[in-house]
Backbone as a chain_set.jsonl record, in Angstrom:
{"seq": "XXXXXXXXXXXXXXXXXXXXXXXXXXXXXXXXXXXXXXXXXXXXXXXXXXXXXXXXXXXXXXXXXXXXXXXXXXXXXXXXXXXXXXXXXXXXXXXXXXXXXXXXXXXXXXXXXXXXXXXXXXXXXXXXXXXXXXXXXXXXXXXXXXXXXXXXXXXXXXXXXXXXXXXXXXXXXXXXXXXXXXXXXXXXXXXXX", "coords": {"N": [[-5.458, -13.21, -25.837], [-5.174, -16.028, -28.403], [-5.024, -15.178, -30.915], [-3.792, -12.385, -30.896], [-1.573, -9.588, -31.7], [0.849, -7.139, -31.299], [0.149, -5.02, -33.52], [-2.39, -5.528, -33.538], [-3.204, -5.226, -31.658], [-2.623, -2.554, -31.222], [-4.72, -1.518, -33.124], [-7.128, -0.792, -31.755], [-9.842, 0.593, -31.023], [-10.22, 3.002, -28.786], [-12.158, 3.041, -25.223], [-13.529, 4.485, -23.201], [-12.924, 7.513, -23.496], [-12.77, 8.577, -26.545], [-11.531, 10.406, -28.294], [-8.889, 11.253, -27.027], [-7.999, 8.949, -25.509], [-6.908, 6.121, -23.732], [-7.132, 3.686, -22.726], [-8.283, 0.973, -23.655], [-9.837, -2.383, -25.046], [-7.667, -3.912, -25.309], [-5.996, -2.989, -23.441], [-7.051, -4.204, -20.873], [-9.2, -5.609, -18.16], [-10.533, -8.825, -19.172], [-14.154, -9.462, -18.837], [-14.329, -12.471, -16.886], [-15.628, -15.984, -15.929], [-15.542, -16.806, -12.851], [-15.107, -18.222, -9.53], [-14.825, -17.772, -5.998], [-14.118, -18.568, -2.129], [-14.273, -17.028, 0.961], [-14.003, -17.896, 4.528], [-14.9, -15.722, 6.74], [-13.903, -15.858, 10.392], [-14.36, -15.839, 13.846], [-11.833, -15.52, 16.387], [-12.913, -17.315, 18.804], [-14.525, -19.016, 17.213], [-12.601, -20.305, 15.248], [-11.472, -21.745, 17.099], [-13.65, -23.257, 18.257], [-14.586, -25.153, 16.001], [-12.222, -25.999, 15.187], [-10.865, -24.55, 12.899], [-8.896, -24.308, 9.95], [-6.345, -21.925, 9.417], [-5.373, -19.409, 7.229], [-4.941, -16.793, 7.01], [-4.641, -13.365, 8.334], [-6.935, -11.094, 8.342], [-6.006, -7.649, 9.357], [-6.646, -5.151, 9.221], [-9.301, -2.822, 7.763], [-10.192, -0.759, 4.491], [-11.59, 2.079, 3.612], [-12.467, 4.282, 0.622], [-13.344, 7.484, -0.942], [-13.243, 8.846, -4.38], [-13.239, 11.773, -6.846], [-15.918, 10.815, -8.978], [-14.893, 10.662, -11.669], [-11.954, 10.644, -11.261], [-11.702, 7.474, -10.874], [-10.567, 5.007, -10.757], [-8.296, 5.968, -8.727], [-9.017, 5.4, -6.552], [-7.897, 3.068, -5.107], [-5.369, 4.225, -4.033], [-5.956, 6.44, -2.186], [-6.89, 5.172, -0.172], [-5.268, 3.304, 0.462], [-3.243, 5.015, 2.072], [-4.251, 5.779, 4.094], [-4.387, 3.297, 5.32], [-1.797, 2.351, 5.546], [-0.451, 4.73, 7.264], [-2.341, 4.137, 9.222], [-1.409, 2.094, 10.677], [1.205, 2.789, 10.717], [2.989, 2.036, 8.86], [5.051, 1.33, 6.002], [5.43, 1.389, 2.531], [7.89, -0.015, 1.829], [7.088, -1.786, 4.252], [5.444, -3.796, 3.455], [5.142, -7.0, 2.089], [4.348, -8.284, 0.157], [1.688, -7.147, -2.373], [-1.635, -6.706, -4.285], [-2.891, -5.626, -6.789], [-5.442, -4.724, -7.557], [-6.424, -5.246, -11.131], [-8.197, -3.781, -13.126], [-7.81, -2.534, -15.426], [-4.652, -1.608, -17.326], [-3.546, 0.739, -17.323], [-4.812, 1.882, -14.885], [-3.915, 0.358, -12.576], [-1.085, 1.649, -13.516], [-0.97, 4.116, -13.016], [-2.389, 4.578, -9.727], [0.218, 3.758, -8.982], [2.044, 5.266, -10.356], [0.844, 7.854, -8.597], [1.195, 6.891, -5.605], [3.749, 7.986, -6.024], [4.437, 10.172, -6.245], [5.689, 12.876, -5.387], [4.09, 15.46, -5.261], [1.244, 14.987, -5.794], [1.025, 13.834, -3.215], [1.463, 15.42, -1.177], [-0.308, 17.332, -1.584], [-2.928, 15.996, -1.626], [-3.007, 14.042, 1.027], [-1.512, 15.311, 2.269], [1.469, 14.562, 3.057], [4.631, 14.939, 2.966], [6.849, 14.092, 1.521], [6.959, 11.256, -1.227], [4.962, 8.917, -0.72], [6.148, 6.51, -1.926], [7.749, 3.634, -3.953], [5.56, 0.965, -4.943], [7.44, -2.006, -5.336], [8.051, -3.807, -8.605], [8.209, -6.531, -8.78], [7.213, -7.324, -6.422], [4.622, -6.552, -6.355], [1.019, -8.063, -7.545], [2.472, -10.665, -8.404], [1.849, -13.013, -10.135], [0.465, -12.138, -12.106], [-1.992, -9.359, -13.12], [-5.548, -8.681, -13.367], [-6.058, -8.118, -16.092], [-4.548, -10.23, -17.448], [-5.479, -12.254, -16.447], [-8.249, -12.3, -16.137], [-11.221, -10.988, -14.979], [-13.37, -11.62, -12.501], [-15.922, -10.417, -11.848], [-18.15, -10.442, -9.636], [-16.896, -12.019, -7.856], [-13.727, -10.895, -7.561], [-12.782, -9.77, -5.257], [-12.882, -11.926, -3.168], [-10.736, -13.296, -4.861], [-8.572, -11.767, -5.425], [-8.066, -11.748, -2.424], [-7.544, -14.05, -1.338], [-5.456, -15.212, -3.416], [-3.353, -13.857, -2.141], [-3.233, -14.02, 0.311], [-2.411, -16.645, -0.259], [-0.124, -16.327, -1.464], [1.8, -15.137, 0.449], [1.876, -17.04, 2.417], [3.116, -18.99, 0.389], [5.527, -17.667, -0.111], [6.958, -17.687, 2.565], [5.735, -15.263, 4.157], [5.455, -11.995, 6.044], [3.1, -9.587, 5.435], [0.315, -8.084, 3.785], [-0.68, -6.249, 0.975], [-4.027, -5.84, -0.418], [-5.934, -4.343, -2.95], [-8.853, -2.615, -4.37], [-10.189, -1.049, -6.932], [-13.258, 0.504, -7.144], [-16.044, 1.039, -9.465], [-17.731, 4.556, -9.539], [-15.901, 5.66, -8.055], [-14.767, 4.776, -6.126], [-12.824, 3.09, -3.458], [-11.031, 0.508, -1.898], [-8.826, -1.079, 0.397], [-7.31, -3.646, 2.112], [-5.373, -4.865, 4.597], [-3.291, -7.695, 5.393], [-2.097, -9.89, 7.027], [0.16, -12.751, 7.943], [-0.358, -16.045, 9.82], [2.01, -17.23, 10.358], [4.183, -16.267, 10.449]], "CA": [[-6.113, -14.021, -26.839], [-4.083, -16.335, -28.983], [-4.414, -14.239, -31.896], [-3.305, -11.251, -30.813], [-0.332, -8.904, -32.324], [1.266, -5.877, -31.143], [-0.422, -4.223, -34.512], [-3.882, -5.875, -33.826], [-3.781, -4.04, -29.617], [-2.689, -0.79, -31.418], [-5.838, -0.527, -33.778], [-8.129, -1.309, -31.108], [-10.115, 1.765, -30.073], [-10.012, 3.968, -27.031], [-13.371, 2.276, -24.93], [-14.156, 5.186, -22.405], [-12.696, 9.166, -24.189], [-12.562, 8.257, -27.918], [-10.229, 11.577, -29.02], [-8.052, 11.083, -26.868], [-8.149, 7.785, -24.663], [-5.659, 4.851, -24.019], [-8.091, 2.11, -22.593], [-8.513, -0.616, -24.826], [-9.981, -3.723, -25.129], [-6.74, -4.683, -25.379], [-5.444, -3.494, -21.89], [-8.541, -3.724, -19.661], [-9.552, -6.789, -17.831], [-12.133, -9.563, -19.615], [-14.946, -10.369, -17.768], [-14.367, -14.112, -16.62], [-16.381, -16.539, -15.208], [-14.814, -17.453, -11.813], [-15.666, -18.022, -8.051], [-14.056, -18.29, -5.105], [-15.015, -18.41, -1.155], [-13.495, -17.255, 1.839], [-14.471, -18.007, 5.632], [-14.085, -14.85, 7.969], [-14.09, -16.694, 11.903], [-13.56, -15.129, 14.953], [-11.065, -16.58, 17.177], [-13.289, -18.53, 19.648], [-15.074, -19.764, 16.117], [-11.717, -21.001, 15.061], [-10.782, -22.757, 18.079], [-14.49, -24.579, 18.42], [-14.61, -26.098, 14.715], [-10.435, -26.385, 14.276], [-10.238, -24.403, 11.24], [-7.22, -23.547, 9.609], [-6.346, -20.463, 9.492], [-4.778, -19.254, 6.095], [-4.467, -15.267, 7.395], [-5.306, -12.208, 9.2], [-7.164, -9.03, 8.329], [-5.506, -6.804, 10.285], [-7.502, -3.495, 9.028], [-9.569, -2.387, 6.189], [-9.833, 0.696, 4.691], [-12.309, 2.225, 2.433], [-11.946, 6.034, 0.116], [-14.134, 7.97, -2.172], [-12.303, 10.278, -5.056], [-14.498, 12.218, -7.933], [-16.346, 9.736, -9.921], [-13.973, 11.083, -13.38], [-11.021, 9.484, -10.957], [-12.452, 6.298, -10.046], [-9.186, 4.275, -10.39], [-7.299, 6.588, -7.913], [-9.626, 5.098, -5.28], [-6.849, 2.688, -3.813], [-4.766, 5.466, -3.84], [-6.228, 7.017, -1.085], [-7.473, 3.825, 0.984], [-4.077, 2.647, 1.398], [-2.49, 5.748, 2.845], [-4.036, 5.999, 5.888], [-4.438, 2.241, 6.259], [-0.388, 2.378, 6.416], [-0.271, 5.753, 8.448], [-2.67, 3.671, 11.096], [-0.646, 1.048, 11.222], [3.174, 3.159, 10.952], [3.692, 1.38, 8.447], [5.795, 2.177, 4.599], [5.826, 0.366, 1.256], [8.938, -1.177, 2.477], [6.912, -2.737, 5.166], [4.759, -4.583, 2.903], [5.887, -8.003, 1.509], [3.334, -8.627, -1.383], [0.704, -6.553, -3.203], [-2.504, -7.045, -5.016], [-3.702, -4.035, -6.936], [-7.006, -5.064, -8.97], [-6.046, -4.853, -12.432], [-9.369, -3.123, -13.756], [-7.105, -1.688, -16.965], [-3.065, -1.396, -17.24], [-3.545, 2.125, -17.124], [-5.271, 1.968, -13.561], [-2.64, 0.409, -11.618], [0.199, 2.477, -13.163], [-1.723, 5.495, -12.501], [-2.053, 4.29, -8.503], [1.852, 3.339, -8.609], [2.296, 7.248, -9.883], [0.217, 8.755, -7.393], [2.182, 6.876, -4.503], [5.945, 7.719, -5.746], [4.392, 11.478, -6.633], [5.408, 14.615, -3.956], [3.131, 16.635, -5.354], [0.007, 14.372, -5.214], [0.648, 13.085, -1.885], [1.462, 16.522, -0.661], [-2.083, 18.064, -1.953], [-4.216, 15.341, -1.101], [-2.648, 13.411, 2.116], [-0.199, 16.335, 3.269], [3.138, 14.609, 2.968], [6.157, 15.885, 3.272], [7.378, 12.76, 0.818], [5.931, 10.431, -1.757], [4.331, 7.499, 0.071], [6.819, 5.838, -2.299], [7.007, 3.087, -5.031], [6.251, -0.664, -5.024], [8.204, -2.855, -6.132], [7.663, -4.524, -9.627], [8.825, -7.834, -8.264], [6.318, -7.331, -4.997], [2.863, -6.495, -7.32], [0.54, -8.516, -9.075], [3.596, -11.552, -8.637], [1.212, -13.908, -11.119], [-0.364, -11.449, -13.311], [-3.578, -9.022, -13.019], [-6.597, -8.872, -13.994], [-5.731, -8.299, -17.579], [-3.852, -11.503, -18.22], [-5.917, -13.532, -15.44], [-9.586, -11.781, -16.203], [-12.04, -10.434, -13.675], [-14.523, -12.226, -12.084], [-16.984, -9.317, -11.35], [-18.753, -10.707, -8.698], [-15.581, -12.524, -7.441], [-12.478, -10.669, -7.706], [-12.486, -9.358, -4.26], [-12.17, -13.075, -2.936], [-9.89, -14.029, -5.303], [-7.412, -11.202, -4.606], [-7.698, -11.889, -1.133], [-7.06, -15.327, -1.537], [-4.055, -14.674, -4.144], [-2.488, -12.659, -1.64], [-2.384, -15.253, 1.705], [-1.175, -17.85, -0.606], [1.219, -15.723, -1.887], [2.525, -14.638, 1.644], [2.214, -18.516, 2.735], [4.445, -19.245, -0.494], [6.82, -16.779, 0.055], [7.165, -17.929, 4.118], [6.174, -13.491, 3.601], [4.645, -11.486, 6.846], [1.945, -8.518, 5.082], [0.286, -7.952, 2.298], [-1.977, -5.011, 1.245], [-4.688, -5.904, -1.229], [-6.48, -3.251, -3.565], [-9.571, -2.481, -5.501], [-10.832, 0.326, -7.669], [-14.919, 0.333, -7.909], [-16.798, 2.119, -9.625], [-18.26, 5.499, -9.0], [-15.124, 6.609, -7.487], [-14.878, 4.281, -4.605], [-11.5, 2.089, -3.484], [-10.526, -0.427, -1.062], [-7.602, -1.551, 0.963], [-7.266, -4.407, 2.723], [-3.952, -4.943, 5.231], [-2.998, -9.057, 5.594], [-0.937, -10.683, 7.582], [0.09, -14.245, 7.629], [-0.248, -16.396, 10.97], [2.862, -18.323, 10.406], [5.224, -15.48, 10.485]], "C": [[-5.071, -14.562, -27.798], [-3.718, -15.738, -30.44], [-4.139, -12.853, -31.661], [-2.057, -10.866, -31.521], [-0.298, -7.351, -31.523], [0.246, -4.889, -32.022], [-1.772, -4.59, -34.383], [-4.349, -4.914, -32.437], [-3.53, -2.939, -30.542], [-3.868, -0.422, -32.524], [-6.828, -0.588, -33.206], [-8.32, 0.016, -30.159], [-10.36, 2.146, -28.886], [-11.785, 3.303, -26.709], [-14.175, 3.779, -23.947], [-13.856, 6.519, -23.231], [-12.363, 8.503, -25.89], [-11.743, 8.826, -28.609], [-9.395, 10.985, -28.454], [-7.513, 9.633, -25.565], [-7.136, 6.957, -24.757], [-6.305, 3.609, -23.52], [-8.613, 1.787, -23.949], [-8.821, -1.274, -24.178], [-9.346, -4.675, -24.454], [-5.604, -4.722, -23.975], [-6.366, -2.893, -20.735], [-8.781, -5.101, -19.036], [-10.048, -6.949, -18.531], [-12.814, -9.874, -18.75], [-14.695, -11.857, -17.962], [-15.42, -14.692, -16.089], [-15.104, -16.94, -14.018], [-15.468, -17.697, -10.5], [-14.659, -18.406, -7.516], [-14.73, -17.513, -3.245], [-14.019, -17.924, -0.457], [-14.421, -17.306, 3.197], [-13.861, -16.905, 6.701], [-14.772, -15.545, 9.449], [-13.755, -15.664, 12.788], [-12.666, -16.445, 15.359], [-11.557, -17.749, 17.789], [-14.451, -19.59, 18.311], [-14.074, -20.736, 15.713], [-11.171, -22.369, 15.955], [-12.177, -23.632, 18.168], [-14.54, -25.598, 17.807], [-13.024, -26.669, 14.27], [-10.515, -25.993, 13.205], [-9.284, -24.013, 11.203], [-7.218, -22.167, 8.944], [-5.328, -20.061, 8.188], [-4.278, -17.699, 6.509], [-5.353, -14.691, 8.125], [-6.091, -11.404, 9.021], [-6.753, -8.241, 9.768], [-6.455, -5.446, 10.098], [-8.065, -3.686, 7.101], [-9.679, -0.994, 6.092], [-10.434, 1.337, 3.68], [-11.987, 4.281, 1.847], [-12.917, 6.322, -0.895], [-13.226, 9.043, -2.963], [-14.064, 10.688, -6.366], [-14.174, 11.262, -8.596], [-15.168, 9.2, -11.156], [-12.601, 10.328, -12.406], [-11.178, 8.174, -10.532], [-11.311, 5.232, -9.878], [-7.935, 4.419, -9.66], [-7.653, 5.923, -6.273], [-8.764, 4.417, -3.975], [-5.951, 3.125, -3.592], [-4.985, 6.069, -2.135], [-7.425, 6.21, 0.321], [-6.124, 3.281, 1.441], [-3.197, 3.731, 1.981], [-2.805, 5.619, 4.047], [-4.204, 4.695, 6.199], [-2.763, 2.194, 6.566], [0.019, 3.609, 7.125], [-1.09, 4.985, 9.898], [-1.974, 2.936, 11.606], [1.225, 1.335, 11.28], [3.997, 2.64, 10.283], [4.156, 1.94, 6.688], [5.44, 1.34, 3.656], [6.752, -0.474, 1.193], [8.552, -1.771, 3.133], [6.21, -3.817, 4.762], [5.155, -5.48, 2.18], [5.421, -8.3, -0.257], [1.643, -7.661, -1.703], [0.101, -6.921, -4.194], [-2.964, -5.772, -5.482], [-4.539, -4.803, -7.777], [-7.149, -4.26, -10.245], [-7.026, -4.658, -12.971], [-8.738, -2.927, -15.302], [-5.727, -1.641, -16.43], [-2.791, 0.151, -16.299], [-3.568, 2.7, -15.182], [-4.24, 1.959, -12.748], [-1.037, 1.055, -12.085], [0.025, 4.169, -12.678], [-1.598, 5.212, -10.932], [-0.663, 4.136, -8.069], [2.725, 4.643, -8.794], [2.415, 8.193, -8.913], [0.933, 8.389, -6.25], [3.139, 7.391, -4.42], [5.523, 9.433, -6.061], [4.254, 12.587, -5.665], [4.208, 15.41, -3.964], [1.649, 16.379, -5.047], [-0.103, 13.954, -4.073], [0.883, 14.293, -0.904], [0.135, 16.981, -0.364], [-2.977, 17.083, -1.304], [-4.139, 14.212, 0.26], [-1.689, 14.574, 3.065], [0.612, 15.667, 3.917], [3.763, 15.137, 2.806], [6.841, 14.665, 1.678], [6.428, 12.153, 0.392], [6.012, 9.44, -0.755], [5.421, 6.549, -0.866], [6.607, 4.507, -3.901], [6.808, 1.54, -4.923], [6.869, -1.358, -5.642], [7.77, -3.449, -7.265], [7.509, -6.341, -8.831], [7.772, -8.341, -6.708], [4.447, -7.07, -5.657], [2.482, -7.171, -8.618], [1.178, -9.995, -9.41], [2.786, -12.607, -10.007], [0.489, -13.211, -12.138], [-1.196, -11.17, -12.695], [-4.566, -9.432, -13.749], [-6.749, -8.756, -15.398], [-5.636, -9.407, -18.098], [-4.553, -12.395, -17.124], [-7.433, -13.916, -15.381], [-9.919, -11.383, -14.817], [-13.476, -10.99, -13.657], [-15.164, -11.224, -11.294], [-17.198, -9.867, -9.78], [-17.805, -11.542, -7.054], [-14.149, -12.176, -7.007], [-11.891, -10.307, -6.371], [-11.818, -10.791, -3.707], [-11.214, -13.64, -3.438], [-8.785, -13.408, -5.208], [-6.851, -11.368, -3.057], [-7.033, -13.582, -1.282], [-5.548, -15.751, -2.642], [-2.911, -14.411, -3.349], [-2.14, -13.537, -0.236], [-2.063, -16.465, 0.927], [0.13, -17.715, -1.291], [2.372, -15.889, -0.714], [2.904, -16.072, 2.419], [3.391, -19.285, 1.813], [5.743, -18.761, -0.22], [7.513, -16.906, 1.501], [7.005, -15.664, 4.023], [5.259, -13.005, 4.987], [3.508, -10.571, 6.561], [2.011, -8.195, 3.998], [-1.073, -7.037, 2.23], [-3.092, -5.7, -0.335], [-6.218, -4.856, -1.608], [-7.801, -3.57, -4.341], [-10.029, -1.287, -5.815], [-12.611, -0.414, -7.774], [-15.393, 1.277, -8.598], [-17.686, 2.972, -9.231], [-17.188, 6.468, -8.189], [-14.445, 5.852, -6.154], [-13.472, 3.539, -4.532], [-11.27, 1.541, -2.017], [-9.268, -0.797, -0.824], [-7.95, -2.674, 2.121], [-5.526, -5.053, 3.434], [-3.719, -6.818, 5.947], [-1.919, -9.178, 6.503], [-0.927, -12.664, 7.465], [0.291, -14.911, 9.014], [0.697, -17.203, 11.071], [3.791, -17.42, 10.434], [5.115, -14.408, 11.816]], "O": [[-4.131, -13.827, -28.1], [-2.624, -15.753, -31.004], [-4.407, -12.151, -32.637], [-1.407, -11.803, -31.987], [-1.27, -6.644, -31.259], [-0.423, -4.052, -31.416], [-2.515, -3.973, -35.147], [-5.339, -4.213, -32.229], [-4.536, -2.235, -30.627], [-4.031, 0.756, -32.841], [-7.806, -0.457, -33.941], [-7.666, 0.452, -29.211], [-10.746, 1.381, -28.002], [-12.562, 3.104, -27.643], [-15.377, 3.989, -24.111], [-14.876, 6.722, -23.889], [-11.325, 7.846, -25.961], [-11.125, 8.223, -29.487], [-8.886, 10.059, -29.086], [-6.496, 9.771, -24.884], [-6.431, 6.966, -25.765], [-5.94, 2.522, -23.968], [-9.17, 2.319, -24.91], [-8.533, -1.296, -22.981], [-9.65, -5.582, -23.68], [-4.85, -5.595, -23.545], [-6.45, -1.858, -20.073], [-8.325, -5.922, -19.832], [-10.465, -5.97, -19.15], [-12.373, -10.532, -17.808], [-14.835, -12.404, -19.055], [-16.298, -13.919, -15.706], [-13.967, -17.294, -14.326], [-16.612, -17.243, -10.46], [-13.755, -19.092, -7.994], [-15.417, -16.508, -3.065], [-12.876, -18.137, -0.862], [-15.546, -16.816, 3.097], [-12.806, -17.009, 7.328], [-15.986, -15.714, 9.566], [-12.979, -14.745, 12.529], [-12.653, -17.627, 15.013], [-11.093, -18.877, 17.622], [-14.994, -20.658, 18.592], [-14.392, -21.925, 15.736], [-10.699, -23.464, 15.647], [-11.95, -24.842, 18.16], [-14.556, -26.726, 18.3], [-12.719, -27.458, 13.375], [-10.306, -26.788, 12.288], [-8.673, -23.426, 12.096], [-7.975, -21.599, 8.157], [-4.248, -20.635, 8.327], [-3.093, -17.466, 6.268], [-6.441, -15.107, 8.523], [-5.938, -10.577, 9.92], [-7.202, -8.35, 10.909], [-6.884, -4.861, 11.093], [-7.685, -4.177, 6.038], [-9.453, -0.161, 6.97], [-9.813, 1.223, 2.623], [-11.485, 5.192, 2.504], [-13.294, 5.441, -1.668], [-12.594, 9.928, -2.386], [-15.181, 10.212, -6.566], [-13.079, 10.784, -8.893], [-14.743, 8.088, -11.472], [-12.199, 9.297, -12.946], [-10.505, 7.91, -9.536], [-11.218, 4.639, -8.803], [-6.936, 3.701, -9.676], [-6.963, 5.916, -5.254], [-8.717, 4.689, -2.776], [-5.313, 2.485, -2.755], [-4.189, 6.036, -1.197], [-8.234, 6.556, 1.182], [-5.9, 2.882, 2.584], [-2.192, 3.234, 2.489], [-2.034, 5.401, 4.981], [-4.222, 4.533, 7.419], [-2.405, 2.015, 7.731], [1.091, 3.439, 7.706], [-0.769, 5.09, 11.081], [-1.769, 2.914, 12.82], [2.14, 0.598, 11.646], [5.205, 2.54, 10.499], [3.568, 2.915, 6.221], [5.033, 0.278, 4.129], [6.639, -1.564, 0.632], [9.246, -2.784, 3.228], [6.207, -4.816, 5.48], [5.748, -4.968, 1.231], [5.996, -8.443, -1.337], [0.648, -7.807, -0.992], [0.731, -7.44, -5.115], [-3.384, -4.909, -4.711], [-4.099, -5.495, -8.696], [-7.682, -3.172, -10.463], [-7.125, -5.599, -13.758], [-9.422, -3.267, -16.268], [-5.554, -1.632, -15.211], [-2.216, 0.491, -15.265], [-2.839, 3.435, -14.515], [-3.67, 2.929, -12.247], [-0.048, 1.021, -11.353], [0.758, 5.017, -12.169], [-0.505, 5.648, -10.57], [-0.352, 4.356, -6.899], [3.613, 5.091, -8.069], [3.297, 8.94, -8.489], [1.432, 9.343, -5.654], [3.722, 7.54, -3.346], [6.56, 10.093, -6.12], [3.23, 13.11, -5.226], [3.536, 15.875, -3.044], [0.924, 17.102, -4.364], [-1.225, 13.637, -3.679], [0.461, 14.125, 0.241], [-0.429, 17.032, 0.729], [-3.756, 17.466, -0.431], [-5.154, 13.562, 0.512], [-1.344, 14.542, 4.246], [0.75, 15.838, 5.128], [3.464, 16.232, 2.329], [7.38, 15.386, 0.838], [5.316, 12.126, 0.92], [7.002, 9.191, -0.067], [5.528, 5.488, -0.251], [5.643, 4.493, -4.667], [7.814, 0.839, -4.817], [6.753, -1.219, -6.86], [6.638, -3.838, -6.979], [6.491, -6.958, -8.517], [7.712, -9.446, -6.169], [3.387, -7.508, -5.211], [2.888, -7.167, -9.78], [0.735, -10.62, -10.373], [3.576, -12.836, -10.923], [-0.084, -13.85, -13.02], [-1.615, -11.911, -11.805], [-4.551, -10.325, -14.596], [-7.683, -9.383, -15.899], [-6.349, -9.779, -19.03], [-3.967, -13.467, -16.977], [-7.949, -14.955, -14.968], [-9.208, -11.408, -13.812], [-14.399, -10.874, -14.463], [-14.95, -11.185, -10.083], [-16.376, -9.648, -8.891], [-18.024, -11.565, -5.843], [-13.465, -12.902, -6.285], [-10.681, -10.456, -6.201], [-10.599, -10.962, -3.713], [-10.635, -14.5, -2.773], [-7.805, -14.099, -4.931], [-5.715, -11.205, -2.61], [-5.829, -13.837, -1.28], [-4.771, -16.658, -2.345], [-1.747, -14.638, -3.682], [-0.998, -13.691, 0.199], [-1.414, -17.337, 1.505], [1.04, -18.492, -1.58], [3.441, -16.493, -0.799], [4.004, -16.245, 2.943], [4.31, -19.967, 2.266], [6.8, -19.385, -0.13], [8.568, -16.295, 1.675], [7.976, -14.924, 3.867], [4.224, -13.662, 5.09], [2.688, -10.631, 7.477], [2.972, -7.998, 3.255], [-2.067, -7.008, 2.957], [-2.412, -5.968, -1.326], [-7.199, -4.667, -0.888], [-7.904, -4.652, -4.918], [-10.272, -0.47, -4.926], [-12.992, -1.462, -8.295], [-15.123, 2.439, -8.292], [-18.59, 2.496, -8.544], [-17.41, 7.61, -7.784], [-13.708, 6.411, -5.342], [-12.933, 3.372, -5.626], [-11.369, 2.305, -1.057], [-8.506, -0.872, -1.789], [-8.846, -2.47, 2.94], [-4.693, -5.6, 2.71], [-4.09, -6.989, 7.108], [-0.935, -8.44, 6.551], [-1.75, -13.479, 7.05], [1.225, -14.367, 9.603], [0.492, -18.101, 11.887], [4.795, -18.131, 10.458], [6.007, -13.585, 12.02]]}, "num_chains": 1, "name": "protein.A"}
């Protein structure tokens, strides 16, 4: 917001634990108004009508955690979609995590690079690792971009093959936290690479 200040986000109270909380207002998504479409085809759909093909889904990948973690959700949707596919955090070109709150996705970017959590609840030997700054989010989350409730799924997906089309980039994993506990993964590829 254009009046914002450093000193105006820090008196802006905790929204979910009130003692001791760090969600704000001030780093949580806004609801937006937005839309956006996408067309899933099969192949012999593609080839009857000539559409163009913008990307792949290669795999999806859905996870439930307790409710009280509900932002850990793509946490444990994208492990085993890159254990099915053999694949690392190095193998992935570009990432979408669905910026629900700040908090959220550094909490998920924890839990990957953390032995101990990926030990206990995936039984690694090794953190799943960390993404890159420079590889997540490349245009801003949902914080600084809003969240189109009803929308955001399409618009991450769609973010994420014009990213990988920008970048000439081969795979891209795209995330969401829902509520109740729930989380999504979605594994891209790009048909030009």
């Amino acid at each position: 917001r254009p009046n914002s200040s450093p000193e105006k986000l820090a008196k802006l109270r905790p929204a979910f634990d009130r003692k001791f909380g760090k969600v704000t207002a001030g780093n949580s998504a806004q609801i937006t108004d937005g839309s956006a479409w996408v067309i899933l085809a099969s192949e012999a759909s593609i080839e009857k009508y000539d559409l163009p093909i913008l990307g792949k889904i290669i795999d999806t990948q859905w996870a439930g955690v307790n409710p009280s973690e509900m932002g850990l959700g793509p946490v444990h949707a994208v492990v085993p979609l890159l254990q099915n596919h053999h694949l690392g955090i190095e193998d992935i070109d570009y990432w979408e995590v669905n910026e629900a709150f700040a908090a959220q996705v550094l909490a998920c970017k924890a839990a990957w690079n953390d032995a101990s959590y990926c030990k206990t609840h995936f039984d690694l030997d090794q953190p799943l690792g960390d993404i890159p700054d420079d590889r997540l989010n490349i245009d801003g989350g949902g914080v600084s971009l809003g969240h189109p409730v009803g929308a955001s799924g399409a618009r991450i997906i769609l973010h994420l093959l014009n990213t990988l089309k920008c970048h000439h980039a081969k795979r891209g994993i795209a995330t969401l936290c829902i509520g109740g506990g729930q989380g999504g993964a979605v594994l891209l590829e790009n048909p030009e690479k």
